[in-house]
N, C-alpha and C positions, 0 to 999 in steps of 0.2 A: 258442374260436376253432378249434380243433384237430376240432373235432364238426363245426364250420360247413366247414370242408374237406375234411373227410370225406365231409359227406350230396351236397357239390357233385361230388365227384370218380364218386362210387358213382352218382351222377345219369345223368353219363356213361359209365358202362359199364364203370368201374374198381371191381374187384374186390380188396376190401383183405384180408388177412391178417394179422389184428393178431395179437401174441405169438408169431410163429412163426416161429422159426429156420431160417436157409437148413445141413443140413450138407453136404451137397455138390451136385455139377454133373455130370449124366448126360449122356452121348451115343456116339456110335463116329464114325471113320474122319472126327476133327476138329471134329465136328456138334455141337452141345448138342441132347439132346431131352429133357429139362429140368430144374426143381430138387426135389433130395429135401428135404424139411424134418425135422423132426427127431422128430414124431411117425409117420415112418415114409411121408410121403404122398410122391405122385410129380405134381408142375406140370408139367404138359406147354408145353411152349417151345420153338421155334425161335432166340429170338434173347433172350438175356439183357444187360441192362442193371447194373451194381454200383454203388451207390453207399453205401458203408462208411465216408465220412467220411475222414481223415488225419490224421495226427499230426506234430509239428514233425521234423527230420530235423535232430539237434543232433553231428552226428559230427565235421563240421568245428570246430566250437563248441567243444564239450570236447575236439578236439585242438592249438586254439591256448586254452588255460586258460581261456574263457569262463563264467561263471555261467551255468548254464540249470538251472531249476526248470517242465517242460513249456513249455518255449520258451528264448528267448535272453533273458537278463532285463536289460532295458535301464531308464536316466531318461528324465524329461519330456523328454528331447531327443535319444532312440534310440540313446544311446551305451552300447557294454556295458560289462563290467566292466575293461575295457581302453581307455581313454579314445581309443584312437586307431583302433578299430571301434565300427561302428555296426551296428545290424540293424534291419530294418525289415518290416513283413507279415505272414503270418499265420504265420513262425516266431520273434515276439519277444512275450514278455511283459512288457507295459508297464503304465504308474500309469496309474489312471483316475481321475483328481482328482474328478471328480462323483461317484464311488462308492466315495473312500477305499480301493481297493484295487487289486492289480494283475492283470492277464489278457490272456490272449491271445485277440483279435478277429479272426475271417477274414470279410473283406470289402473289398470293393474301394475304400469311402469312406476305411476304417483305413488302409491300404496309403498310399494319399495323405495322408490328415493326420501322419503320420509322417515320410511324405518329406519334408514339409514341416519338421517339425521338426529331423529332419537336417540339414537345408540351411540351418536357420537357424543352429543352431549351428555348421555349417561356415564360413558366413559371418560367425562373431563376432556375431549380432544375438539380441536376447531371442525365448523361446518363444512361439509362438503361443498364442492364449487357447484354452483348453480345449474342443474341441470335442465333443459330442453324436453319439456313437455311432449307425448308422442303415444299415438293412439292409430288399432288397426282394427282392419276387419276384412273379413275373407267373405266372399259372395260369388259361389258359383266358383270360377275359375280364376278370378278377380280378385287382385288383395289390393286394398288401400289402405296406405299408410300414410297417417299425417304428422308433420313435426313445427311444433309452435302453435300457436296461436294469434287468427288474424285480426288483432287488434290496430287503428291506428294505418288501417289501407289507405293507399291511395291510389294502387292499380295494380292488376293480377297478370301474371304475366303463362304463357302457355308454352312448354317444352315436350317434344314430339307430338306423335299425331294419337288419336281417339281410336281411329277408322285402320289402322295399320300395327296397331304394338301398343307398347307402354306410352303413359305420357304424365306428364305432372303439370299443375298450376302453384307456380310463386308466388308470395302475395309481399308487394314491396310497400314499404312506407314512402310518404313525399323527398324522403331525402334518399332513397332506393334502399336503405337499411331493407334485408329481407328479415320478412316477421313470421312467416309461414310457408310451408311446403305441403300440396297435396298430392300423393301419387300414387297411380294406376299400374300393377303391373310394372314398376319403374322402379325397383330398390336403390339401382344407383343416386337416380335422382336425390329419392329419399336420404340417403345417408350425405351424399353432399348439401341438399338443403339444411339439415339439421346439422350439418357443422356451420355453414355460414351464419346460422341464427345465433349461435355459441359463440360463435369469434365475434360477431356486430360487423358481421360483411355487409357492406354496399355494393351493389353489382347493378349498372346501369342495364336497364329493359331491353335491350335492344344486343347487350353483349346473352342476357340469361335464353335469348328463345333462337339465337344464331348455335346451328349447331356445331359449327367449327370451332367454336368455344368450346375445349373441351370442361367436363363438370371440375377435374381434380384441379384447370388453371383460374375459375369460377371460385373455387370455394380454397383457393391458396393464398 
């Protein structure tokens, strides 16, 4: 997937620089004229862009005695270690019941299904059912959309083509349980993988990449 947005992006005129360290930012009297990398070269740039990612910002956290372990570590119901705060978003690290384990998600669908959860236990009512993790992004003409998380692979399976239309890659466990969905331009896909992840569908390799299979008999 990562190769197929590469050859699209370089299609277009972008210029990739894989391996290679930004260590600093060149310019005078305010200007950027551009970045050094670290085998010594010089990018020439007018206008730089950073994006480095972030990390949870737990100072409040740990000054009113909160657990955090790279986030604020909350239950199924966003409450931290202080039953009478909650955290929610992409600085709490929460259960992910489908994946037996806990982590922290930055996404705007997580942010919501949290709230949600908060507010239920605010409101005295039981957890919402475990929802399917799901993350996009639009690039050019291109939207990818992913549902789950590929924990626990044991082979990736390919649905339609790269070179002609949409397509998605499944990502199955050794017992064909599907654990992830990534797709190109493929909504259907998408939305049928992310029920199969919900349900704990198993769908042998070989029925998910035949297209006669249709998706609704796949994910029923």
């Amino acid at each position: 997937l990562s190769d197929f947005f590469a050859r699209e992006h370089v299609a277009r005129g972008v210029r990739l620089e894989c391996g290679a360290a930004v260590e600093a930012l060149e310019g005078a009297g305010g200007a950027v004229a551009g970045a050094r990398l670290s085998d010594g070269r010089l990018l020439a740039a007018d206008l730089v862009l950073v994006g480095v990612g972030a990390g949870p910002n737990q100072t409040l956290a740990r000054e009113a005695a909160l657990a955090c372990d790279d986030g604020i570590v909350v239950n199924e119901r966003a409450r931290s270690s202080d039953p009478n705060i909650f955290a929610i978003g992409d600085c709490a690290r929460r259960p992910l019941p489908l994946y037996g384990r806990t982590m922290r998600l930055e996404s705007v669908p997580n942010a919501l299904e949290m709230a949600k959860q908060a507010a239920a236990a605010l409101c005295g009512r039981g957890p919402p059912v475990p929802e399917v993790p799901w993350f996009w992004s639009d690039q050019y003409e291109l939207r990818l959309q992913i549902a789950g998380l590929p924990f626990d692979v044991a082979q990736t399976v390919s649905r339609g083509n790269p070179e002609t239309g949409g397509f998605a890659l499944f990502h199955l466990a050794a017992d064909d349980m599907v654990r992830a969905v990534e797709a190109v331009n493929a909504a259907p896909e998408f939305m049928a993988g992310k029920t199969m992840i919900a349900r704990l569908r198993r769908v042998a390799a070989e029925r998910l990449r035949d297209p006669r299979h249709t998706l609704q008999e796949l994910a029923s």
